[in-house]
N, C-alpha and C positions, 0 to 999 in steps of 0.2 A: 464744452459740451461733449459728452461721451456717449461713443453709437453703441447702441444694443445689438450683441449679437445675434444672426438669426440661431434659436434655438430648432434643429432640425426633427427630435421628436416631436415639440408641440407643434411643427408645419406639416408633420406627418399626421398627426392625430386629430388637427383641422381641416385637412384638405387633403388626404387623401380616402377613398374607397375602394375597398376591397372586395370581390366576387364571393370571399369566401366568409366575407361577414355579413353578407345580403342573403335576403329571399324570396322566391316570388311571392307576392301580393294578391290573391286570387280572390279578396274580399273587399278588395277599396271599389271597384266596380261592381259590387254585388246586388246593388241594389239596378244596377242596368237590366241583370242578367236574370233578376227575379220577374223583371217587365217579359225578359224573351231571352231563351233560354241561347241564341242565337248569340248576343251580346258578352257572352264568357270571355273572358282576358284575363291575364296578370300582367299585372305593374310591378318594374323593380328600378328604386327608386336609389342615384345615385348623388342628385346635386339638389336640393329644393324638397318642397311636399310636392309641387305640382297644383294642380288648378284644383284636383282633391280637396286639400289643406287635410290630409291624414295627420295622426299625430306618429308619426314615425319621424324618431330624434337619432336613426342610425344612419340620419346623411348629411352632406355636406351643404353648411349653410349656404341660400342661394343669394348672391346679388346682386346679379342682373339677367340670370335665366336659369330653367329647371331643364335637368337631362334624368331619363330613365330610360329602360329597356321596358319595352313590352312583347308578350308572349298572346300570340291569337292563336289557335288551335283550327284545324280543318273547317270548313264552312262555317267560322263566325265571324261576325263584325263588330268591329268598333263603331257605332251609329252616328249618324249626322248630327253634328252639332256644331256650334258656332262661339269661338271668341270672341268678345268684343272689343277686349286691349290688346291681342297679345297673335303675332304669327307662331302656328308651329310647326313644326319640321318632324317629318318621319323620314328616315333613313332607312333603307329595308339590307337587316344583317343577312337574312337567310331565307328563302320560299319567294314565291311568287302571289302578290296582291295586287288588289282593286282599290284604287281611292274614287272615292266619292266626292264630287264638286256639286253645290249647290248653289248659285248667287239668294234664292230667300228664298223661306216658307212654300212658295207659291209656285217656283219655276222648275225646270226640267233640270232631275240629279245626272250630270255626265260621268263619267268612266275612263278612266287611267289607268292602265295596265303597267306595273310598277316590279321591276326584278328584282335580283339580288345588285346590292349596290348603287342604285337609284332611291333619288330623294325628290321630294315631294315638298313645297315650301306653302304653306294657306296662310292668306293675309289675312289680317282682324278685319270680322264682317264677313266673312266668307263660308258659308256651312262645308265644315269637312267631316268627311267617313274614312272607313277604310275594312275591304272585307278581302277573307281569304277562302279564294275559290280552289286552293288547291287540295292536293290530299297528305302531306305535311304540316306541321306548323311553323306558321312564319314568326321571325325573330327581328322586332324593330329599335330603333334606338328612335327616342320623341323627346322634339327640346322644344320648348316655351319660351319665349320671350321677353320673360317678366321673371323677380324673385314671387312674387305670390299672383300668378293669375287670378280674374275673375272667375267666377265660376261658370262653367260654357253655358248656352239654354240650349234648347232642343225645340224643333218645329212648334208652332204653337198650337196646344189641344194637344198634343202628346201626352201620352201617361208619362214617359221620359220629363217632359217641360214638368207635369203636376209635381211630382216627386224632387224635384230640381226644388222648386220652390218650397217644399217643407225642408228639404236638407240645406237652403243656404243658412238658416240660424246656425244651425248645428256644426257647421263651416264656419263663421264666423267667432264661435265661442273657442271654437279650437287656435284660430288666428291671435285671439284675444290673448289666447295664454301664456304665449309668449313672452 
């Protein structure tokens, strides 16, 4: 039996990503931000689609978790929403934020003040947010726990949850394509 060597361009060209071949994403959340203008973010997206499922084929197949960077700008949030499979993790690269902890729909959102260098780990079932009160914008690294998350929902009676629910098809055909 003879061993295949590794060839090191094609491990290069599977797995790795580069900053300089990426961009930010200012539209895969766009339909958050159309709900409230408050919700503006970029995604850049390095290991997986993420809970998205964007068709963005310039990253590294995921399989066993999604990593990206995201970009929040002065006073906006990331809004409450909730995994059902999958903990995710923010890491805060740069600026100072807020996470938002909700146990469900119905009870009291608390407050975590979160620096540079501090992570934040939200179990599946857990509503997690995240807002930046400062007057920079924060830069976070967010990994998922899953090659293709669920898609999150959002409090229920949300324009967020209504919207949710016309785009999981729309998610699902892009999965499919695969």
């Amino acid at each position: 039996m003879t061993e295949k060597k590794l060839d090191i361009k094609e491990f290069e060209k599977k797995y790795v990503a580069r900053l300089q071949n990426r961009s930010l994403d200012w539209n895969v959340l766009k339909f958050q931000e159309d709900i409230d203008p408050r919700y503006k973010r970029a995604q850049m997206r390095y290991i997986g689609r993420g809970a998205t499922a964007n068709a963005d084929a310039n990253v590294i197949t995921a399989e066993n978790f999604t990593l990206s960077t995201m970009v929040l700008p002065p006073g906006c949030i990331g809004p409450l929403h909730l995994h059902d499979d999958v903990e995710e993790v923010f890491f805060i690269l740069k600026g100072n934020v807020t996470a938002l902890i909700q146990e469900d729909s119905d009870s009291e959102v608390h407050e975590i003040a979160l620096n540079e260098r501090d992570c934040i780990s939200s179990p599946p079932g857990v509503y997690r947010g995240i807002r930046n009160d400062g007057d920079e914008e924060a830069l976070m690294l967010v990994m998922l726990g899953a090659n293709k998350p669920n898609l999150p929902t959002y409090p229920e009676g949300s324009e967020l949850e209504e919207v949710r629910i016309q785009r999981a098809k729309e998610r699902e055909a892009i999965i499919n394509q695969k």
